[in-house]
C-alpha positions as CSV (number, residue, x, y, z in Angstrom):
1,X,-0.2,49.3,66.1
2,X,-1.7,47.9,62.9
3,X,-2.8,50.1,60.3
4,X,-6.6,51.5,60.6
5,X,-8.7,50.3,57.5
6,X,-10.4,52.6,55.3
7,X,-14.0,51.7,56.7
8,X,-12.4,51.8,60.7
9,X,-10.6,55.1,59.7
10,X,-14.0,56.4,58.6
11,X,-15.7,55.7,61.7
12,X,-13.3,56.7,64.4
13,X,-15.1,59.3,66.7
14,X,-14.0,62.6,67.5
15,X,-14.8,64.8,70.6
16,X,-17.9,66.2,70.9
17,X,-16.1,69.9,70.1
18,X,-13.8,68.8,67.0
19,X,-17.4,67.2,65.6
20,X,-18.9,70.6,66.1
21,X,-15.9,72.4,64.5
22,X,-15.3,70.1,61.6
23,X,-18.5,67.6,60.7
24,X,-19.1,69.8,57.7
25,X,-15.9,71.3,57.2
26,X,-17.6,75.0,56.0
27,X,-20.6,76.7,57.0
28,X,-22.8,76.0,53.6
29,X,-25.7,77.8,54.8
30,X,-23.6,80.9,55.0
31,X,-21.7,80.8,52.0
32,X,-24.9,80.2,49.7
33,X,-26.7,83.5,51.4
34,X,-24.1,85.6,50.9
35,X,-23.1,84.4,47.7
36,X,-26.8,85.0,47.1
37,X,-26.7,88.2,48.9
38,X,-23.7,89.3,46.7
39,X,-25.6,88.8,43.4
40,X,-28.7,90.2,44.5
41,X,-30.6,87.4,43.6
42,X,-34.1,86.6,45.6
43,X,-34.6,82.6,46.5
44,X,-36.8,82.7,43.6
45,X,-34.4,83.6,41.6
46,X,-32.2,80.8,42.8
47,X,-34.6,78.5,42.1
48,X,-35.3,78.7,38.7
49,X,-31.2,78.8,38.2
50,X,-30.5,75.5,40.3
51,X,-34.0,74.0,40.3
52,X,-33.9,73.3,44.0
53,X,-37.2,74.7,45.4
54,X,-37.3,78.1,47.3
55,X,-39.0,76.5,50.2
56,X,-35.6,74.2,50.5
57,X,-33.0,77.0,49.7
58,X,-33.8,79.2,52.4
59,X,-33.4,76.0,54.4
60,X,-30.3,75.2,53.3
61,X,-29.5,78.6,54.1
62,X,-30.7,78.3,57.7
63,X,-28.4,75.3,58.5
64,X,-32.0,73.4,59.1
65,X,-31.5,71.1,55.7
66,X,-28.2,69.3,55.0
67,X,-27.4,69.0,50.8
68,X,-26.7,65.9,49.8
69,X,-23.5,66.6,47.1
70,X,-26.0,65.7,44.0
71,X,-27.8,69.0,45.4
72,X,-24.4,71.2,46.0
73,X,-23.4,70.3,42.3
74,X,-26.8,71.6,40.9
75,X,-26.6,74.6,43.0
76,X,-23.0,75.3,41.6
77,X,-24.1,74.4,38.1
78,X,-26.8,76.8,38.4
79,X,-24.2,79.9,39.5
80,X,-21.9,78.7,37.5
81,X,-19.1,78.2,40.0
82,X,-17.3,75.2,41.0
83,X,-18.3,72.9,44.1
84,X,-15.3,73.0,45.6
85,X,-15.9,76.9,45.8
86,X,-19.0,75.9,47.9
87,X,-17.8,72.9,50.3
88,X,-14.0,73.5,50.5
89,X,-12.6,75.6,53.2
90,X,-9.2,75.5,51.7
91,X,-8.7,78.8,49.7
92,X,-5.6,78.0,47.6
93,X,-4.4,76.3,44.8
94,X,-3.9,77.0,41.4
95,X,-6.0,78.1,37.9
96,X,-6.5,76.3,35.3
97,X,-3.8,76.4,32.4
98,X,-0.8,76.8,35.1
99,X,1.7,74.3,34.1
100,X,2.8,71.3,36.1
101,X,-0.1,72.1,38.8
102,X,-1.1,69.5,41.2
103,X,-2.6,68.7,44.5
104,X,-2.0,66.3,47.5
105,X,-4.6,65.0,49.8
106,X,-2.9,63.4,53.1
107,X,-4.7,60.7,55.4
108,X,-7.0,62.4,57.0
109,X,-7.0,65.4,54.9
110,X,-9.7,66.9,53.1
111,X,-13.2,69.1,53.2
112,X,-16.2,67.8,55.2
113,X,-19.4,67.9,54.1
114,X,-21.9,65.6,55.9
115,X,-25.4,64.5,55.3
116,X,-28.2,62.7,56.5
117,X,-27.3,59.3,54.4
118,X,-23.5,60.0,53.9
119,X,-20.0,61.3,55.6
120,X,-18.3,63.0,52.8
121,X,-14.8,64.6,52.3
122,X,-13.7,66.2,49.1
123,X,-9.8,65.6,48.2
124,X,-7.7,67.9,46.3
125,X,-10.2,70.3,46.9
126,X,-7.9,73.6,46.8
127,X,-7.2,72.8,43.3
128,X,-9.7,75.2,41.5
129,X,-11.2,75.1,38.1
130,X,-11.2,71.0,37.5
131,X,-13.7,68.9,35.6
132,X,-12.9,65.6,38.1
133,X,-14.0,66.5,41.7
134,X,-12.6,63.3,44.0
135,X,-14.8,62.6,47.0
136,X,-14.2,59.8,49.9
137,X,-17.8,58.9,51.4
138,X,-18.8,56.5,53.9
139,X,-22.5,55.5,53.6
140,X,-24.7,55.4,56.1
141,X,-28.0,54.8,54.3
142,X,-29.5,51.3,54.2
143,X,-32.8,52.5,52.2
144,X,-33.4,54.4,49.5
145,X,-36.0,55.8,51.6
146,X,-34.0,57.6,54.2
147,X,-32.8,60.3,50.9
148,X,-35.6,62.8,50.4
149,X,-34.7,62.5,47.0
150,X,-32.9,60.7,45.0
151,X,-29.8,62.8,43.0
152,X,-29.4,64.2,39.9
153,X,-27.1,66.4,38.4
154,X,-25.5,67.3,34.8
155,X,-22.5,65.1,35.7
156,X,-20.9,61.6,35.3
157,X,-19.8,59.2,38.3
158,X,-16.9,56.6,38.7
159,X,-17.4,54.6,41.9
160,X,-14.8,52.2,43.6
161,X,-15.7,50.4,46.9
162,X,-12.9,50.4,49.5
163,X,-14.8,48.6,52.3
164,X,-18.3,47.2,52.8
165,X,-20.8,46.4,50.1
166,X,-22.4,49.6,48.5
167,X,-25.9,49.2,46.6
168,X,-26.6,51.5,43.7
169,X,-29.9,52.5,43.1
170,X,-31.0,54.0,39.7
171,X,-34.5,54.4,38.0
172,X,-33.1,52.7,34.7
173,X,-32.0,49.5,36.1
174,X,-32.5,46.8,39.2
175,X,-30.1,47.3,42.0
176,X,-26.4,47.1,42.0
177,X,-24.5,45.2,44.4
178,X,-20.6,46.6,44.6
179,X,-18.4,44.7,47.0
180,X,-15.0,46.0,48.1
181,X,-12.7,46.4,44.8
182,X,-15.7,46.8,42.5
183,X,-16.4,49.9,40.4
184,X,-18.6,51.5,38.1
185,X,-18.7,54.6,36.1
186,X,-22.5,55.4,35.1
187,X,-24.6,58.8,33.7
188,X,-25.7,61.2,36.8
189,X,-28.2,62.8,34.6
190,X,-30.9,59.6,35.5
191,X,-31.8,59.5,38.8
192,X,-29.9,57.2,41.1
193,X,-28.8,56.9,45.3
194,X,-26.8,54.8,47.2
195,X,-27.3,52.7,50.6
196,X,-24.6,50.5,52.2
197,X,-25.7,46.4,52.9
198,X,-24.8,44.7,56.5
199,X,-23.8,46.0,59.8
200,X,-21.0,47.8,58.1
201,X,-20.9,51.2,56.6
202,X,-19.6,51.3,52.6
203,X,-16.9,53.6,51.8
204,X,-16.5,54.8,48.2
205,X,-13.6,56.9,46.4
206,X,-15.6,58.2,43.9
207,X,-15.0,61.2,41.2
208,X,-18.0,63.5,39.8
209,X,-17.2,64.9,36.4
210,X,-18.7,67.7,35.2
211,X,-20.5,67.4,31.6
């Protein structure tokens, strides 16, 4: 049997019960209320730390609004935590100054978040305390007008195309075209999205760095 591509990997359908189980790999909603919770912080309170709007917290909270990853790393920014501590279900790994430490993402591996306009899973996410967060997405989008915003966050992003033809959006310049093979690294501070061209859904390896 020939080996599935990137893009068909992607897109391979699970049972209704391992979609339930797995789609978005931790319950976010949870984690961020008792986190919240935990610090004794009010949604107000969040807000003005993350600069994500009360109103939308307590939705993200409620499971009835799905973050994109731009959100999740403002929201960990704002807490000062890492986003792997809020979208990985894997709970080991190693510090930070531990010699020799590494991390191995198999096929198929990896914590799912998924949104509105993109499946994501982080790789090497049990690796704690790490500037470079690695990220496999397949995008669904195919306007800039299915995002309810478009992201932000203190961070930079290196993008390579592994299938389909991704479009990068940004408020600073016209729209970029990025066929499979083709990569860019650009500053997350302006405002930018993403939205895949043709019948076929893009899939990106792509690595947010923390500023």
């Amino acid at each position: 049997m020939p080996e599935l591509s990137w893009a068909e990997q992607a897109e391979v359908s699970e049972p209704p019960e391992a979609q339930r189980a797995d789609d978005h790999g931790v319950d976010v909603g949870a984690r961020l209320l008792k986190l919240r919770k935990g610090r004794r912080l009010t949604l107000q309170d969040m807000s003005a730390l993350t600069g994500v709007s009360a109103s939308a917290f307590s939705k993200i909270e409620r499971n009835e609004l799905s973050p994109t990853i731009s959100t999740m790393q403002r929201i960990a920014q704002g807490l000062d935590v890492e986003l792997v501590t809020l979208l990985s279900s894997e709970e080991t790994g190693s510090a930070a100054g531990f010699p020799g430490r590494r991390s191995i993402s198999r096929a198929g591996s990896g914590s799912k978040h998924a949104t509105g306009t993109c499946n994501n899973v982080l790789l090497c996410a049990d690796l704690k305390n790490k500037r470079a967060t690695p990220i496999l997405t397949t995008v669904t989008a195919r306007s800039p007008d299915e995002y309810a915003a478009w992201a932000k966050s203190e961070a930079e992003i290196f993008v390579m195309v592994l299938e389909g033809t991704l479009v990068v959006h940004s408020r600073l310049y016209e729209p970029l075209e990025l066929n499979k093979g083709d990569s860019v690294y650009y500053d997350a501070t302006t405002e930018h999205t993403w939205t895949s061209k043709g019948e076929t859904n893009a899939v990106v390896l792509w690595v947010l760095v923390d500023l």
